[in-house]
N, C-alpha and C positions, 0 to 999 in steps of 0.2 A: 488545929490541923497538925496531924505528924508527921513529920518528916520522914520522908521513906528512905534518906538514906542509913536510917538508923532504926527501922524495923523491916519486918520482911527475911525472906530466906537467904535472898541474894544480897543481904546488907554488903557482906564482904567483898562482893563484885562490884556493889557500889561506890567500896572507899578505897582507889586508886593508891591512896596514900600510905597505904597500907601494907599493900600486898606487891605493888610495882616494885620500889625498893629492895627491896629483899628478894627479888624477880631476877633483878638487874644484877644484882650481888650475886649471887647465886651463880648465873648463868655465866658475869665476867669469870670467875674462880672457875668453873666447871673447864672453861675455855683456854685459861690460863694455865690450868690443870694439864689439859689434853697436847696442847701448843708448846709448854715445857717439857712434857716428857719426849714428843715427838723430836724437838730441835735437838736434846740433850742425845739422844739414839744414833742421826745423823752427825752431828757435832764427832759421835765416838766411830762413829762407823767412817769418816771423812778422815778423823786421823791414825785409825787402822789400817786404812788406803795408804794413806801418805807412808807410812812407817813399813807397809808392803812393797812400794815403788823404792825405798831409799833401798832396803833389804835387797831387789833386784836390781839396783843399778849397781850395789857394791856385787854379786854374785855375777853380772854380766861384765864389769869391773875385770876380773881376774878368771875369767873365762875365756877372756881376749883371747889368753895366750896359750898357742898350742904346745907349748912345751920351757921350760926355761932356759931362759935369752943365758948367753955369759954375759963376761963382765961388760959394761958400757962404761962413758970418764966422767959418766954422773951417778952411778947405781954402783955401793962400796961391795961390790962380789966380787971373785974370784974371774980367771978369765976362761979356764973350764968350767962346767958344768957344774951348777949349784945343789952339792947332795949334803951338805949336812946342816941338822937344824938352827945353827947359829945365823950362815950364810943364808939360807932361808927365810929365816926370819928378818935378817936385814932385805932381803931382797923384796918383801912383801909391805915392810914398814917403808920403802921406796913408792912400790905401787899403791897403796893407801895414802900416801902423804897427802893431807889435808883434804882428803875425801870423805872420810867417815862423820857425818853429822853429830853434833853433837848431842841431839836426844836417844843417841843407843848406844850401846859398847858391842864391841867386834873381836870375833873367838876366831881364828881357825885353828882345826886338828889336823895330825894326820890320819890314816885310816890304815897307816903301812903298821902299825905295831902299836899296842896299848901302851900309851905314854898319857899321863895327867899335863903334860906340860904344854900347854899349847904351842903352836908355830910363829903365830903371833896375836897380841889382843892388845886392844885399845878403852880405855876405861873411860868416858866420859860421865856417867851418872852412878850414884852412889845409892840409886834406889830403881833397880832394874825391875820391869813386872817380868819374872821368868813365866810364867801361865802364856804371855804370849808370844814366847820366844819364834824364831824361825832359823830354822838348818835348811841347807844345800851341801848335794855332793857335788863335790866339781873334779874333775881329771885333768892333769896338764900333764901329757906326755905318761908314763908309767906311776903318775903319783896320783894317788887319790885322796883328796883333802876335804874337813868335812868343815864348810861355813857356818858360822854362829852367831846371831845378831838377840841381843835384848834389850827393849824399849823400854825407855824413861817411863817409869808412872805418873809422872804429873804429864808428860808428852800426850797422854791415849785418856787421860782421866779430867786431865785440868780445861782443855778447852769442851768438852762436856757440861760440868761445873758449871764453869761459866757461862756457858749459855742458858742453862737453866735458870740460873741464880736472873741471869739481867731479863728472861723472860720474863720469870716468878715479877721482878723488882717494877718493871712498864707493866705488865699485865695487874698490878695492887692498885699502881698508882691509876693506872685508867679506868681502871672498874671502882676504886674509891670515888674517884673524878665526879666519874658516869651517875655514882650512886648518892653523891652529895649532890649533883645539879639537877636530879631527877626530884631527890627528897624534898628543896627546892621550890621545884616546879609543882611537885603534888600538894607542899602547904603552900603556893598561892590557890594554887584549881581547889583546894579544899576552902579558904578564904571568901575565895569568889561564888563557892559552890552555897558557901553561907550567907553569905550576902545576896543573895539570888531568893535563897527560899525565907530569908527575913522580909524583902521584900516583894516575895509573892505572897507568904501570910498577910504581911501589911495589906498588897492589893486586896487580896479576898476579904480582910476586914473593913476596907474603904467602900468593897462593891457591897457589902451587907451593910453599912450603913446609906448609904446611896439607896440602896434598894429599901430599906423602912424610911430615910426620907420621901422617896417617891409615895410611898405608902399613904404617909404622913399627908403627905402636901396633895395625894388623890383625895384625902377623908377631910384635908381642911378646905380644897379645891368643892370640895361638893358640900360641907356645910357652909361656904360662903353661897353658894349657887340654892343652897338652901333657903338661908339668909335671904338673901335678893331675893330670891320669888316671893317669901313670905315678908319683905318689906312692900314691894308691890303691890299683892293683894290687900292688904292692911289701908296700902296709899287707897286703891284701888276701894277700895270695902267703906272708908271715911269718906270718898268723894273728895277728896281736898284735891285740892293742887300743889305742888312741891317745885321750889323754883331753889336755885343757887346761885349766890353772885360771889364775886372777885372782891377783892380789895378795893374797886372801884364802884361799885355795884354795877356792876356789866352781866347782863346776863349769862348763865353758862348752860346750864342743863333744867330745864323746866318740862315738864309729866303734862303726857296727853291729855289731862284733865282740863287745860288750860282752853283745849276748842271748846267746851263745853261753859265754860265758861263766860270767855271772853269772842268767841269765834275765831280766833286765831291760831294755826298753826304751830308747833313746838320751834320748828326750823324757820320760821317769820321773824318768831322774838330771841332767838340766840343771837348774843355779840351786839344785844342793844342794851343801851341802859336802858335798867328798869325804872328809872324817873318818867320815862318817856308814858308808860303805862298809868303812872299817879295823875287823876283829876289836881288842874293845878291849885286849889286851894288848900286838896290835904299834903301840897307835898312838903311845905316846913315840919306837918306832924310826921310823918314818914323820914325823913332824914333825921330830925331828934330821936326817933322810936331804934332806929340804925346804930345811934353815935351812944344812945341809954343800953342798947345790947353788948356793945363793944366792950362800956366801960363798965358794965356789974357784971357781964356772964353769965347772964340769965337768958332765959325765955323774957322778950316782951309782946307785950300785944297792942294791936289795934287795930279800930275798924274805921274804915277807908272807902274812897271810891276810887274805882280804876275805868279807865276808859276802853273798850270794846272796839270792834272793826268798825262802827257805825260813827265810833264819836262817842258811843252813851254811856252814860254813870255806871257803873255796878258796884250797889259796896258789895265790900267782901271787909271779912275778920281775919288779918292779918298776924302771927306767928312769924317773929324775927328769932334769930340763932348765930348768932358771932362763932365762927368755926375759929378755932387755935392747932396751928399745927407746933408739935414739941421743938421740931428741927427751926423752920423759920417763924413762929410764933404766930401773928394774927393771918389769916387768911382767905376770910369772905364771910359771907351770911350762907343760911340756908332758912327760907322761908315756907310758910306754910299759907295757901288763898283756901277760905272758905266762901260759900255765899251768904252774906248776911241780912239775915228776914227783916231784923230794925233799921229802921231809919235813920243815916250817920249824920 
């Protein structure tokens, strides 16, 4: 028998083992794929936001104020009106003090005259992304000032990165996981799947032989019933009589021939000694002709008188048989009654 998981169209859909695996792989990485790019996106767009909020709190910062304060006995100004860019610039490195986060540096210009120098700035990071800078105008009073902020590139880039990266690193290890406890699973279910059709072969060779033993045992069942009827007839055909004894000479099975004989019944003389049948002068020859069978293993013979329903004589030519079974060895007679025309 062949095994179907290995012929056929659909072998392939047969072996789980095969094609699951790489199913699994496949799909974890597809996932992982999708789910890192997606977090990494958010990741950069969450600290776009964040770097837009600090940008407007410094811009809402120095917006407060509608025009500039003089001096105060904590802010190093003058106590008139702050117009030139030194006092300025101290007046602002006041209002920033410890405000300015440390993922951006901080520009302001002014807007009253082209000057390269700024009013004030703060340098925190040495690796600014200018591409995502952010400017505000702001007006305090007759001054128009132009804000300037630029963002650390590890600030807008690094926690991107990193989400990706620890995606990319759970999403290997899981779909590895996934795809070793699967692999696994499918070489046992392949195991089992062999084991299964080893012994279904096996059944289907036990049921073919079963099935020509029945065969067998139909052809030997009917040449023994063969047998037997053509032992019968033969019994039947000679006229004889056929009797069986035990180890004891106890009668066992004796042939309807026996009413004919003796007028007696088959089922009269079962489970009696057959001594009971011998006229008693032949029965020392009958018991020696028994104990002479036993010990050559031959056929012996003799002729006898047996007594009838009436009481009366009848010789008969007796055929003795020492049965030997291989298993418990001696076992009984099987005798043979004819009618005997001479005088015993």
């Amino acid at each position: 028998m062949e095994n179907p998981e290995l012929t056929g169209k659909g072998h392939l859909l047969a072996l789980p083992h095969l094609w699951a695996p790489l199913l699994v792989l496949a799909a974890g990485l597809a996932i992982t794929g999708f789910t890192a790019q997606a977090l990494e996106t958010q990741a950069r767009a969450l600290a776009e936001e964040v770097y837009h909020r600090q940008h407007n709190t410094l811009v809402a910062r120095l917006s407060g104020y509608k025009e500039l304060p003089p001096l105060a006995t904590d802010v190093p100004v003058p106590e008139q009106p702050v117009n030139d860019l030194a006092s300025v610039g101290l007046w602002l490195a006041a209002v920033f003090k410890n405000s300015v986060p440390g993922m951006l540096n901080l520009r302001i210009d002014t807007l009253e005259r082209h000057s390269k120098t700024p009013l004030f700035q703060t340098i925190h990071t040495a690796n600014p992304d200018r591409s995502r800078s952010l400017r505000s105008e702001i007006a305090i009073g007759e001054h128009r000032w132009l804000l300037t902020t630029l963002p650390d590139t590890r600030f807008l880039e690094h926690p991107a990165q990193q989400s990706f990266r620890f995606v990319w690193l759970a999403g290997l290890v899981i779909t590895l996981l996934a795809t070793v406890v699967l692999v696994l699973l499918c070489l046992r279910l392949r195991r089992w799947q062999t084991r299964y059709h080893t012994a279904d072969r096996a059944r289907e060779e036990y049921q073919e032989q079963i099935n020509n033993m029945q065969i067998e045992k139909s052809i030997l069942r009917q040449a023994l019933n063969d047998s037997e009827q053509r032992s019968r007839d033969l019994v039947g055909l000679s006229g004889a009589t056929i009797c069986e004894l035990d180890e004891e000479a106890t009668t066992g099975y004796i042939s309807p021939q026996v009413a004919d004989l003796l007028q007696k019944a088959p089922a009269d003389l079962a489970g009696r000694p057959f001594e009971q049948l011998v006229a008693p002068d032949c029965l020392d020859n009958f018991r020696r002709t028994l104990q002479a069978s036993r010990q050559e293993q031959q056929i012996q013979r003799i002729d006898l008188k047996l007594l009838d329903a009436d009481d009366q004589r009848v010789p008969v030519t007796l055929r003795v048989l020492a049965l030997r079974d291989t298993l418990h060895g001696f076992s009984g007679y099987r005798l043979s009654l004819q009618p005997c025309t001479q005088a015993v």
